[in-house]
Structures are given as structure tokens and as C-alpha cells.
N, C-alpha and C positions, 0 to 999 in steps of 0.2 A: 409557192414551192416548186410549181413546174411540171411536167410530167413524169419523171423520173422514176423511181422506186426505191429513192434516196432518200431518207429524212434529213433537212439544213440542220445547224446547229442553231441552236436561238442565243440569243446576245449575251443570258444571263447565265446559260451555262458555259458559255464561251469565255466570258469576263472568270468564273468561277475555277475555270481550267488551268489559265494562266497565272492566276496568284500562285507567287511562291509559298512554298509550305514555310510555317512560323518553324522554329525550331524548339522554340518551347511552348508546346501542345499543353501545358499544365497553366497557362496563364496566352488566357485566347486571347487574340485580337480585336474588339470589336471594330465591325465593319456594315457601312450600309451601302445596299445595289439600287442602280438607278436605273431604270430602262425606258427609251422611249421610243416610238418609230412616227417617222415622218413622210408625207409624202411627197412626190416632187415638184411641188408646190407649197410645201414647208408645213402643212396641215398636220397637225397632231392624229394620231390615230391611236386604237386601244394595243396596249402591249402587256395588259397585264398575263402575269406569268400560268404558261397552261400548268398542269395536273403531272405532266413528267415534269415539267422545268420545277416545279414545288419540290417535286421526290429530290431532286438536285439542290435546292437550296437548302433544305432539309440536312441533306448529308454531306456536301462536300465541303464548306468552312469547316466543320468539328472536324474531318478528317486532313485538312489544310490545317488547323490550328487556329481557328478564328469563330470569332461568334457572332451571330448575322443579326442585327438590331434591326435595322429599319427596311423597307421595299417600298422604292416609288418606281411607278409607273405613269406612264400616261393614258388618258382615255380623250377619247373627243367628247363637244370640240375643242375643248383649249386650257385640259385638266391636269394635274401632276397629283394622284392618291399617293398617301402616306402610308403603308400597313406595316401588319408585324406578320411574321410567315404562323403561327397558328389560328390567325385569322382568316388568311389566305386557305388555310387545310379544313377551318370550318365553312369555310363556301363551296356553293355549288361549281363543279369543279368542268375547267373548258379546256380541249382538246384540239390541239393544232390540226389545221385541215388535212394534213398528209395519214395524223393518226385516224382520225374519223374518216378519209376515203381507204385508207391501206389497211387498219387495223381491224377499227370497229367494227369497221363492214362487214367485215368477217363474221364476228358474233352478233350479226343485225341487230345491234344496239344503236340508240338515235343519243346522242350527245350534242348540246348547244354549243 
């Protein structure tokens, strides 16, 4: 993330922002998000989605007009998970570095 005091945007709210709204909100679209990150040396790494980016998959398709069926991610070394987003809300929930040095820290809470 850098030293900043900027949070990035992560890919899957990013991807989420730029869908056009449906225009008929009464009959969603189904849609599945794929996210993965690479290094630069093409190595798979984990991208599963943090505890805010969940709060965003959660609300921004029904508010877009769409309904989120599947979440793949990647994890190392060389995985592609399949989930559904209230499986994702029943796991132990992981916090992008920026939140756990900027945020947490604050309420000296230890987050994985």
C-alpha cells in the first residue's frame, strides 16, 4: 500500500464501481467476481477479499441491480477458491494492511 495515509482501492470494489446500474432492479442480474493478484514473476498470491471489500460485495450489486452468485479468488501457491459471499461473512474476517496499521491500531486490536 505504501506509506501514505491513503487507502488503494482493491480490484473487487473497483470491478463493482464501474458496472453499470441494471435498469430493471426488479429482475437482478446474476453475476460472479473473479479476483486475483500476481506477482512479478506471475506467482499466484492470496486475494481473497478483506472484511470491508465483503461489506461491498454485500451491498453494491443489489444496489447496481445485480445478484452476486459466485467469488473466486486466488490463494497460493497455485489455487483459484470458489465461495458464495455468506460464507465469506461466516469466516474469520482479514483486514487489508493499511486498515490494520491505520485503523486497528488505533483500537489496539490484533487482526490476522
Amino acid at each position: 500500500m505504501g506509506t501514505d495515509d491513503k487507502a488503494g482501492v482493491h480490484a473487487e470494489a473497483d470491478a463493482l464501481n464501474k458496472l453499470k446500474s441494471n435498469p430493471n432492479k426488479k429482475n437482478p442480474i446474476p453475476i460472479n467476481i473473479l479476483v486475483i493478484r500476481v506477482t512479478k514473476m506471475n506467482v499466484l498470491q492470496n486475494s481473497k477479499p478483506c472484511a470491508l471489500c465483503i461489506d461491498k460485495l454485500k451491498k453494491i450489486p443489489i444496489r447496481k441491480g445485480y445478484k452476486l452468485n459466485n467469488i473466486f479468488y486466488s490463494e497460493t501457491p497455485d489455487k483459484i477458491i470458489q465461495t458464495k459471499l455468506d460464507i465469506l461473512e461466516s469466516e474469520e474476517k482479514h483486514y487489508s494492511r493499511f486498515w490494520r496499521e491505520r485503523i486497528l491500531a488505533n483500537s489496539k486490536t490484533k487482526y490476522k
